[in-house]
C-alpha distance (Angstrom), angle and dihedral (degrees) to the residues before:
residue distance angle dihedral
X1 . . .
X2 4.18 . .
X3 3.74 117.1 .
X4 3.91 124.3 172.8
X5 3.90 90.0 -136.4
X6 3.46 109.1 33.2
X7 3.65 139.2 43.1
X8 4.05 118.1 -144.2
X9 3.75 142.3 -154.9
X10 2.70 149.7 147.0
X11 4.45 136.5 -164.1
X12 3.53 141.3 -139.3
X13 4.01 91.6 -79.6
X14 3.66 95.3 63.6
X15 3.70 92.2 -109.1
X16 3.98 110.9 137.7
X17 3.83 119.6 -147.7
X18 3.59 119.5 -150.6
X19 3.76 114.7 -168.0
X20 4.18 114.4 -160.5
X21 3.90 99.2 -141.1
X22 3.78 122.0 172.1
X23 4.12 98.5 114.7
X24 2.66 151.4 -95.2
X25 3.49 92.0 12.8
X26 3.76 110.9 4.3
X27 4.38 88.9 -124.4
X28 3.65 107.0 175.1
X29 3.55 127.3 -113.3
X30 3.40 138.2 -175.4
X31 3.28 105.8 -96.5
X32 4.20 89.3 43.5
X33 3.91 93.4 52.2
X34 3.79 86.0 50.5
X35 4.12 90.0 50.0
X36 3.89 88.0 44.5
X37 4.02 87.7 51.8
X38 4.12 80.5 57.8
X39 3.54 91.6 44.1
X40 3.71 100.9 61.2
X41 3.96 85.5 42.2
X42 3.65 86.0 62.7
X43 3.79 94.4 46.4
X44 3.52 92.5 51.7
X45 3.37 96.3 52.5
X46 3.85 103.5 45.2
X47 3.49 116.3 97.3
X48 3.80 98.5 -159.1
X49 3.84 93.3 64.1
X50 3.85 114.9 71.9
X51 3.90 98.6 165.6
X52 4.15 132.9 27.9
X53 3.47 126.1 -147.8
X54 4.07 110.7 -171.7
X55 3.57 121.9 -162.1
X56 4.01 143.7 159.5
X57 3.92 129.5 -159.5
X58 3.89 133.3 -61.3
X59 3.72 86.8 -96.4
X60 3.61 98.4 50.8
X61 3.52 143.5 -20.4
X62 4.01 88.9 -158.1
X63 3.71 142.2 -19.7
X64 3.83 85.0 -164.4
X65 3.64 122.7 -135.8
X66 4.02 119.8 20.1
X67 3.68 103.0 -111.7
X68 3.98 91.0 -156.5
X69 3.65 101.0 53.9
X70 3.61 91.3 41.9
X71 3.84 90.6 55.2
X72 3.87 90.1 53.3
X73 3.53 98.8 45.1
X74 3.61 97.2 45.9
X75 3.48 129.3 -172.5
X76 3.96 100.9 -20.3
X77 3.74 84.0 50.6
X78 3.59 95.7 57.5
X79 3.36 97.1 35.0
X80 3.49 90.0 67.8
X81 3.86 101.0 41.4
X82 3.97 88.2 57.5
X83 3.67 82.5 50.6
X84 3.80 97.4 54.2
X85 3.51 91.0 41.0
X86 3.86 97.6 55.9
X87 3.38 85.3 51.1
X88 3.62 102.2 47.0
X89 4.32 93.4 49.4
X90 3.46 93.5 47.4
X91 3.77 91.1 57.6
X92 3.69 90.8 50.9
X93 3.80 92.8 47.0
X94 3.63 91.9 51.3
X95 3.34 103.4 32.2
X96 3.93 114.5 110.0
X97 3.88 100.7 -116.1
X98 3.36 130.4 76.4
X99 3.99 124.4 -97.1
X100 3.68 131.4 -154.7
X101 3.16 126.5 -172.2
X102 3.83 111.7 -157.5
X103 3.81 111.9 -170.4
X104 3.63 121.5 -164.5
X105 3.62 107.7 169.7
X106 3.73 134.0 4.1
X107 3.87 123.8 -16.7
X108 3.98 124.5 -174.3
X109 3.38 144.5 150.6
X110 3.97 113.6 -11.2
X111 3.37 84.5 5.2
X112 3.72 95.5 58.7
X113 3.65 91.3 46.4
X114 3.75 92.0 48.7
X115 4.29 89.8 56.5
X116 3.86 81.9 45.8
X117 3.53 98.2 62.7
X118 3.88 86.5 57.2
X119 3.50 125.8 99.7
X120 3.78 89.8 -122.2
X121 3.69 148.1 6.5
X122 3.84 133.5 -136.5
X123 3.71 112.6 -174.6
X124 4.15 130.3 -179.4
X125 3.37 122.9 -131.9
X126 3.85 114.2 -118.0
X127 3.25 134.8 88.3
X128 3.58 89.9 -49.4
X129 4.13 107.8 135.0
X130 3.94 126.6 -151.8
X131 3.79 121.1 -164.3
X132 3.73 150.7 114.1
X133 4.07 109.3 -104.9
X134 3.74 97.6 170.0
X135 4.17 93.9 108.2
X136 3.43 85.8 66.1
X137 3.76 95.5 63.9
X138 3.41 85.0 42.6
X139 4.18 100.0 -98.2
X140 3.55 142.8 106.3
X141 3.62 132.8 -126.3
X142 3.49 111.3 -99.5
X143 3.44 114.5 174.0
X144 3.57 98.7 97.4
X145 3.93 97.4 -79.6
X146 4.53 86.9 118.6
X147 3.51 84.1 63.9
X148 4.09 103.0 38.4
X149 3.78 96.4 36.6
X150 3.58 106.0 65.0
X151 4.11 91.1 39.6
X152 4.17 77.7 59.3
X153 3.69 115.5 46.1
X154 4.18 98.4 -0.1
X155 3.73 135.6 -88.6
X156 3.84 97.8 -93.2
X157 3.75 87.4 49.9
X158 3.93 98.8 41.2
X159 3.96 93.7 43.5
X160 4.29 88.8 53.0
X161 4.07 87.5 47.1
X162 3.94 92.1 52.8
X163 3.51 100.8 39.6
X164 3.85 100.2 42.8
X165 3.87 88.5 47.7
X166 4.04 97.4 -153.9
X167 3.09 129.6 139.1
X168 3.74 131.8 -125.9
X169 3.89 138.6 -143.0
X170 4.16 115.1 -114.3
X171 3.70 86.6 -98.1
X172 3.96 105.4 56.4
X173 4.05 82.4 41.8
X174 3.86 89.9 56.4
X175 4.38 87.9 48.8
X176 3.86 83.7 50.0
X177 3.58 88.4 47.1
X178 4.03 90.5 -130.3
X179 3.86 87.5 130.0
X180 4.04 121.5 31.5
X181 3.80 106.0 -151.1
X182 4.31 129.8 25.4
X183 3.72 117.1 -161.4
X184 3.81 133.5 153.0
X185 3.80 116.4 -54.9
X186 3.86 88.2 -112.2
X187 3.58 98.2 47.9
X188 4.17 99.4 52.3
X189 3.95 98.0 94.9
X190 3.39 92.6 43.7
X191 3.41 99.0 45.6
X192 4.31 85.5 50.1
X193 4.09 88.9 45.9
X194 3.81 83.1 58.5
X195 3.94 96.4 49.4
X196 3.31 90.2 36.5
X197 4.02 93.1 56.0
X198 3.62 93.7 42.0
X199 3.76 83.2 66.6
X200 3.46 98.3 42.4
X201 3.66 96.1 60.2
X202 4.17 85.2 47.8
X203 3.43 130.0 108.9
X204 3.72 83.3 -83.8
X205 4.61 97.4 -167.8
X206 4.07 80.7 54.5
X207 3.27 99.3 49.6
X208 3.60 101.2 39.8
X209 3.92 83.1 52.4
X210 4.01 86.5 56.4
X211 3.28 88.6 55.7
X212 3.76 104.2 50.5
X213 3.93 88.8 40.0
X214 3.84 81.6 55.8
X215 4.02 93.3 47.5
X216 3.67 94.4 41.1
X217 3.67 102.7 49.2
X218 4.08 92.6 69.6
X219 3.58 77.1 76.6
X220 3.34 115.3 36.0
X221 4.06 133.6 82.7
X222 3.87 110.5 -118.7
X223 3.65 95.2 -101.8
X224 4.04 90.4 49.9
X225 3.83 91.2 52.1
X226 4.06 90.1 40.6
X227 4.17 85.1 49.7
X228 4.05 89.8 47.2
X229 3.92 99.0 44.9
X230 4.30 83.8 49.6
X231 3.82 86.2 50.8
X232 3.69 92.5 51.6
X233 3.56 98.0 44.1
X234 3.40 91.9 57.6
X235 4.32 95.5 48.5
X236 4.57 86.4 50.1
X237 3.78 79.2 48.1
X238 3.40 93.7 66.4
X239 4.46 96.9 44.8
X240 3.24 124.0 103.7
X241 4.19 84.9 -121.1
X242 3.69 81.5 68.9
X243 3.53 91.3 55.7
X244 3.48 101.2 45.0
X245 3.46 95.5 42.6
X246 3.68 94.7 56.9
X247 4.08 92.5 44.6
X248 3.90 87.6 53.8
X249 3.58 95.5 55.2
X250 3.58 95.4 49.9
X251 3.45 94.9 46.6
X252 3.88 94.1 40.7
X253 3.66 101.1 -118.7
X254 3.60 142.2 126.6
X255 3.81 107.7 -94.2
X256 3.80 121.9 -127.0
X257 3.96 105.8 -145.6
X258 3.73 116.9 -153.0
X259 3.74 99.9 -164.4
X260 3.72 91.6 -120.1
């Protein structure tokens, strides 16, 4: 798969790496959110990847929006990059396989909300900074991080991280709880690979139930999210995983998960 903005892979595991590249800072434009929309399409759909890690550089992994662009294309312009954006994150939030987001260098704006709508966050320590500046060009962050923010670290919390607009080393992110793991800058993709590939050999229809169960339930009554975990237990029932994991355990063996 060629992109213009992105460079994709993806290893033995089953764990596909996409790479942000538009230097020096991978800012998104147009044109790049729309390819990253295509992206994830891609991801979704491939069989032979069963976890994503997504990463930048050292430098950054994104500055978020380009300021310039956005100034000459005004409002239409914009208008449609939040569009293509919302779009985009929910589709990785929802989308059956697991996401990591492994962030090397710095990570603001769209580019924080982009790691946000992963399922988890790797960051290195350094001097690295991870934030959401937009209030002081006067905006808002609009790709969905009003709604996921506060269901991660609190309201109180969230509404004093968007409204000062700072940004914070990898270590007062972890104390937030913005990111979930800190490890040298050298070791963060590695360190997601290894997640990631710990999923991958899973018992992938389970887990991708977890995680919609997990999604779902901010939305759900009790008795809806009781009725939907029932209703999933009895589809992973029915895999093969579910067969194989229940043989291995008898027979006091390592199980090997097919993902089906």
């Amino acid at each position: 798969m060629k992109y213009d903005f992105f460079e994709m892979s993806k290893d033995e595991s089953g764990v596909g790496l996409v790479r942000l590249h538009r230097p020096p800072v991978n800012a998104f434009t147009l044109d790049m959110a729309k390819e990253l929309e295509r992206l994830v399409e891609d991801v979704l759909y491939d069989d032979g990847i069963k976890a994503v890690v997504v990463t930048g550089s050292p430098k950054a992994f994104s500055a978020g929006a380009d300021i310039e662009m956005m100034r000459e294309g005004g409002w239409p312009y914009l208008k449609e990059l939040v569009a293509v954006g919302q779009r985009t994150f929910e589709r990785i939030e929802t989308m059956p396989k697991v996401v990591v987001a492994a962030i090397e260098g710095h990570c603001l704006g769209g580019g924080f909300e982009f790691a946000l709508a992963c399922d988890r966050r790797v960051m290195g320590a350094g001097r690295g900074r991870i934030g959401l500046p937009e209030v002081k060009l006067g905006l808002i962050p609009a790709w969905g991080t009003s709604y996921r923010l506060p269901r991660l670290i609190g309201k109180s919390k969230a509404l004093d991280f968007m409204i000062r607009g700072d940004a914070v080393v990898a270590e007062e992110a972890l104390q937030l709880g913005i990111v979930d793991e800190v490890c040298p800058q050298e070791e963060v993709v590695e360190r997601a690979m290894g997640y990631a590939s710990s999923i991958a050999g899973g018992a992938l229809v389970a887990i991708a139930s977890i995680k919609k169960l997990i999604h779902d339930s901010f939305e759900l009554s009790f008795g809806k999210a009781l009725g939907l975990e029932s209703s999933l237990q009895e589809s992973v029932h029915q895999t093969e995983d579910f067969k194989e994991g229940l043989s291995a355990f008898l027979e006091k063996r390592r199980p090997v998960f097919q993902g089906k």
